[in-house]
C-alpha positions as CSV (number, residue, x, y, z in Angstrom):
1,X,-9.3,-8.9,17.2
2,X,-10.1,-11.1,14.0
3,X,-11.9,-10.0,11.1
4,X,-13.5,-12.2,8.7
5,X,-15.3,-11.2,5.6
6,X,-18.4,-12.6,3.5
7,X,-17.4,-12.3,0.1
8,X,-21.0,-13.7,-1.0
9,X,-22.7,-11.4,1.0
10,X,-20.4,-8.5,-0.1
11,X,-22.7,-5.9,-2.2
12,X,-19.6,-4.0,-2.9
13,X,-20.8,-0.6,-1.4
14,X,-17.0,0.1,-0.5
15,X,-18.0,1.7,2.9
16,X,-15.3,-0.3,5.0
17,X,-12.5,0.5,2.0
18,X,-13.2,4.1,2.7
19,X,-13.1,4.0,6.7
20,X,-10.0,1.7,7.1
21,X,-8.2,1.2,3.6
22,X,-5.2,-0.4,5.4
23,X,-7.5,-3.4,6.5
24,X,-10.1,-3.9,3.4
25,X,-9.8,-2.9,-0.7
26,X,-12.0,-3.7,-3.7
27,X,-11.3,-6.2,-7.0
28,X,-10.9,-4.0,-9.5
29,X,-13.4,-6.1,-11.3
30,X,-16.3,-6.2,-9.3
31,X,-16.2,-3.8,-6.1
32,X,-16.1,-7.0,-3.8
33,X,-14.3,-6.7,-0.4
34,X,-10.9,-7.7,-0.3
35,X,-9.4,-8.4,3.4
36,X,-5.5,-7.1,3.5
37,X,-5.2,-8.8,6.8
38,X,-6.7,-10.9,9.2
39,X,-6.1,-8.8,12.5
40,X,-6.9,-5.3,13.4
41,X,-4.4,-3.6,13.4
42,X,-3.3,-1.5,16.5
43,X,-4.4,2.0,16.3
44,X,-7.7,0.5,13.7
45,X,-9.8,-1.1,16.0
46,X,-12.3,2.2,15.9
47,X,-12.6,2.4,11.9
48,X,-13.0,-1.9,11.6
49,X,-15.9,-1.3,14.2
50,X,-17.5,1.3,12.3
51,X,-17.0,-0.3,9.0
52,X,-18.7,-3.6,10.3
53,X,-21.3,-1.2,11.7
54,X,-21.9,0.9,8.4
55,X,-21.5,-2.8,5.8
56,X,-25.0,-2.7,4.1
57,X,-24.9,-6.1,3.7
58,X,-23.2,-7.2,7.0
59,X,-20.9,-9.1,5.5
60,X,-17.8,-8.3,7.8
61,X,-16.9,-9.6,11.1
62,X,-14.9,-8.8,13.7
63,X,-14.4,-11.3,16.9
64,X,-11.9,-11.4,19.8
């Protein structure tokens, strides 16, 4: 699976940082997403699905 991010749409809530820190973080200077790779990694795919569910601002995507 690929995961793309909106960094425009990004509010910074920091929901998907907290559910799956080894695929997203936050810039220190303003709380906006920061994608740490590209693919889900195995054993991830659950917390990248609900971390695109839980996004306030939908600004993550995952596709096949």
């Amino acid at each position: 699976m690929h995961i793309t991010v909106n960094e425009e749409k990004c509010c910074g809530a920091g929901q998907c940082v907290l559910l799956a820190p080894d695929v997203f973080d936050q810039r220190d200077e303003d709380g906006i997403v920061v994608l740490l790779t590209p693919r889900v990694p195995a054993g991830q795919e659950a917390a990248v699905q609900e971390a695109v569910a839980v996004c306030p601002a939908a600004a993550i995507e995952v596709r096949a």
